[in-house]
C-alpha positions in Angstrom: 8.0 2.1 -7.5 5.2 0.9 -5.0 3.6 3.7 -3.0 0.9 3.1 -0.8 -0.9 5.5 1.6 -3.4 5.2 4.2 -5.7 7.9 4.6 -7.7 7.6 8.1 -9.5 9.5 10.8 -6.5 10.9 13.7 -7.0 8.4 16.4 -8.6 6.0 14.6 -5.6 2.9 14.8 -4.4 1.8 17.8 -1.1 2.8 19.6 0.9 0.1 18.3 -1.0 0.1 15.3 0.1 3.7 14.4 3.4 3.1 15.0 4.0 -0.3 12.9 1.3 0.1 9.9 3.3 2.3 7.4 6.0 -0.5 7.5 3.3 -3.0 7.8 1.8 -2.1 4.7 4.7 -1.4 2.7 5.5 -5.4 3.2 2.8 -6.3 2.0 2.9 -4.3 -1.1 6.0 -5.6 -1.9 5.1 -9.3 -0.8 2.3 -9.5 -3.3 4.4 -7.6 -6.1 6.7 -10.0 -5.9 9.9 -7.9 -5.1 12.6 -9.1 -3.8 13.0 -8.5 0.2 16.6 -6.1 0.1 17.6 -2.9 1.6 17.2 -1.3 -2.1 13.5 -2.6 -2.7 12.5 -2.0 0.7 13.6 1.8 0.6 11.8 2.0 -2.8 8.1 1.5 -1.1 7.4 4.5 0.6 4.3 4.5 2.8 2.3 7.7 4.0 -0.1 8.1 6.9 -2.4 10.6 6.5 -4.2 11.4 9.4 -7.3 13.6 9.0 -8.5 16.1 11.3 -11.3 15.2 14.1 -15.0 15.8 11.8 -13.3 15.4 8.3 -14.4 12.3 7.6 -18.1 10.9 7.8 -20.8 9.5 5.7 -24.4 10.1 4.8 -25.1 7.3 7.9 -22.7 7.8 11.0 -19.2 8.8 11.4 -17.7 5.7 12.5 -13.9 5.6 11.1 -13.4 4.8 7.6 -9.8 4.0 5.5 -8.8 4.5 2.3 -5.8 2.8 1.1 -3.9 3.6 -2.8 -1.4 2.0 -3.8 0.3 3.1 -6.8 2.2 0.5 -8.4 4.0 -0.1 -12.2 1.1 -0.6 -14.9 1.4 -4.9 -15.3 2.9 -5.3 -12.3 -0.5 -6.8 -10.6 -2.1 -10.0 -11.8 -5.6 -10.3 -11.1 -4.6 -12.6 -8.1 -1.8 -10.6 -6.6 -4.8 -7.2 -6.7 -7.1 -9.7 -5.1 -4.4 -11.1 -2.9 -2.8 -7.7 -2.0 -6.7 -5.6 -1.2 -7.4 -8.9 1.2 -4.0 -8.6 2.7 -4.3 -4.7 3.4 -7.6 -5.0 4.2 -6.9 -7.1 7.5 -3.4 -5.5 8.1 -5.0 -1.8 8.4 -8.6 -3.5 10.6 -5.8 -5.0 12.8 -4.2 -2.1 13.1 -7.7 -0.1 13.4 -8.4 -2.8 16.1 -11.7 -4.0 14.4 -12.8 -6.8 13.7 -13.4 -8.7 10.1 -16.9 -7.5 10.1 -15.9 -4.1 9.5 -14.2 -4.4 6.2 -16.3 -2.4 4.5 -15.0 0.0 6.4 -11.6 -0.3 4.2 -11.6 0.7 0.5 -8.5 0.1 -0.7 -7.6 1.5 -4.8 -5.0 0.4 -6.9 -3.6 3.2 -9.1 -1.7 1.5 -12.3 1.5 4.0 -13.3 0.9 4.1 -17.5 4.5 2.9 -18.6 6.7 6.0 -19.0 5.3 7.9 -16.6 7.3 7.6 -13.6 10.5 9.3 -13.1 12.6 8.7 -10.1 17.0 10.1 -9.9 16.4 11.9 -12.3 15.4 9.5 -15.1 12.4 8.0 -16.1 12.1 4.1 -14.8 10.2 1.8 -17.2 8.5 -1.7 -15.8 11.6 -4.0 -17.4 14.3 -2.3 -16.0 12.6 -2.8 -12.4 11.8 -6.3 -13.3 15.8 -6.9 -14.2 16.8 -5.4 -11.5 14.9 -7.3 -9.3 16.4 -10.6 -10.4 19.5 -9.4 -10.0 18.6 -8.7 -6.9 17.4 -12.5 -6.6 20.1 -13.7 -8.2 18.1 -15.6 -10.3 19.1 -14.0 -13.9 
């Protein structure tokens, strides 16, 4: 059930940054997940863009661009290492994409929103954190 979505001023990535980052940063929500890399898991991280209007985004100092990435993942489904592994990750995949340089990752705040067990419903039926985990090895192969 990953969802990530990158908030950032229109204009503000490059051309072929718009046009790769949604599937760039989907793969590397799943990567640090640990999901297995299928058709089925792959359709099941859906990645927004949301591009904000020129003048709706600024702070108190300048109005250079800023991003804001959430990802909204299964509650236990994030060590400490794969969150620290997966803001780094996003961090450089949405500055590349931005065109910056490392120096400007402040300019990338990235949140991780943990789904409370019970609370995500998807077909129809609500999906706990073990039956994704099962599924995945099957997925593997590895059960």
């Amino acid at each position: 059930m990953p969802m990530i979505r990158l908030t950032a001023p229109a204009g503000a990535l490059t051309e072929q940054g718009r046009s790769s980052i949604q599937r760039d940063l989907a793969a590397v929500l799943l990567r640090w997940e640990g999901a297995p890399d299928t058709a089925f898991f792959r359709a099941q991280a859906w990645s927004y863009l949301v591009e904000l209007p020129e003048g709706a985004q600024s702070t108190a100092e300048d109005d250079a661009p800023r991003f804001l990435v959430e990802v909204t993942v299964p509650q236990g489904a994030l060590s400490e290492r794969r969150k620290a592994g997966l803001v780094e990750e996003v961090t450089k995949t949405v500055l590349s994409a931005a065109g910056l340089a490392p120096d400007d990752a402040l300019r990338v705040w990235v949140l991780v929103h943990e789904q409370p067990e019970g609370t995500w419903g998807a077909g129809g039926s609500v999906i706990r954190y073990a039956d994704l985990v099962a599924l995945a090895k099957g997925e593997r192969g590895d059960v």
